[in-house]
C-alpha positions in Angstrom: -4.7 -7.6 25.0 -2.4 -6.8 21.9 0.5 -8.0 21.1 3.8 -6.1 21.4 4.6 -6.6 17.7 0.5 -5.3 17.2 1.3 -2.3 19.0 4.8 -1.7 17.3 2.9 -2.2 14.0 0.1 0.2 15.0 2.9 2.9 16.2 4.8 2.7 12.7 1.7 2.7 10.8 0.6 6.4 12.4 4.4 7.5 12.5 4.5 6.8 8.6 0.6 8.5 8.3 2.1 11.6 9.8 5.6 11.5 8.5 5.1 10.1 4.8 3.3 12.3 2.4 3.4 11.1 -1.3 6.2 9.1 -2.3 8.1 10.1 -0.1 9.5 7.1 1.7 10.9 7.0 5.6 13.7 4.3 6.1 13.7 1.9 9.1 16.6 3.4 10.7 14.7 6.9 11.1 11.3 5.2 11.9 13.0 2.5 14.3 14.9 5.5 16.3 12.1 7.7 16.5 9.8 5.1 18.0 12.5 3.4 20.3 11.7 -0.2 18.4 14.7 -2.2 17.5 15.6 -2.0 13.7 15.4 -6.1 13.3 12.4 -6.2 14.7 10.3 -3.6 13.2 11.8 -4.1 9.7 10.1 -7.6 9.8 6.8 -6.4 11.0 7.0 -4.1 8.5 7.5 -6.7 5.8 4.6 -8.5 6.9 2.6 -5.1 6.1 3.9 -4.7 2.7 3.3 -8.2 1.7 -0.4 -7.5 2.8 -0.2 -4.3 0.9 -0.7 -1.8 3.9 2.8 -0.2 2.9 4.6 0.2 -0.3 8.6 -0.4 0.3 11.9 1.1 -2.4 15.4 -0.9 -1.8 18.3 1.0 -2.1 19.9 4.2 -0.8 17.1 6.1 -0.9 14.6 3.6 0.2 12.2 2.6 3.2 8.7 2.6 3.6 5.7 4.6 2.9 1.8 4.2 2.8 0.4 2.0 -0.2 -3.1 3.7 0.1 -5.2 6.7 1.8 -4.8 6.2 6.0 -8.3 6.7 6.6 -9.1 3.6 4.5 -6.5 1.8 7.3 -8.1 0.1 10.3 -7.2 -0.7 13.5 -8.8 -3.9 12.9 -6.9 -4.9 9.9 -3.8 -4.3 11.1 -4.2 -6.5 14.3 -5.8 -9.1 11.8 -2.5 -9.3 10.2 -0.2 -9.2 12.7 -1.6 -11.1 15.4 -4.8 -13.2 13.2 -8.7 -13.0 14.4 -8.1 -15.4 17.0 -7.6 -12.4 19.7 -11.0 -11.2 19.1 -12.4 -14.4 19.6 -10.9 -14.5 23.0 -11.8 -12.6 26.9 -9.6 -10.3 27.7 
């Protein structure tokens, strides 16, 4: 079974696939209210995917978060990996 913070991170990862196009970056108040996650929350797991390089991020007024690469070359698999590590694969559900 995932995680919550797997599923959050799965959730803003498509919202940011449909939402982002080119450099155009979303900020975490707009992603956080549109998915229902609290702000805190997702803007860590979505700091954890930048330092992996799944997202690129801007500071600033006119920052947030955006894609770092094509979404089709995004798995489901490697954003569980980061997030929750291979041990829940190696595990029954």
């Amino acid at each position: 079974m995932l995680s919550n913070t797997s599923k959050y991170a799965i959730r803003a990862m498509i919202y940011l696939a449909l939402n982002a196009q080119g450099d155009l970056k979303i900020g975490i108040k707009k992603i956080s209210g549109d998915l229902s996650i609290p702000s805190p929350f997702l803007a860590k797991i979505l700091q954890v995917l930048a330092k992996h390089k799944l997202l690129a991020s801007t500071k600033g007024p006119n920052g947030g978060f955006g894609l770092s690469r094509d979404p089709s070359k995004i798995t489901l698999f490697e954003i569980v990996t980061i997030i929750d590590g291979n041990d829940i694969f190696d595990k029954c559900l």
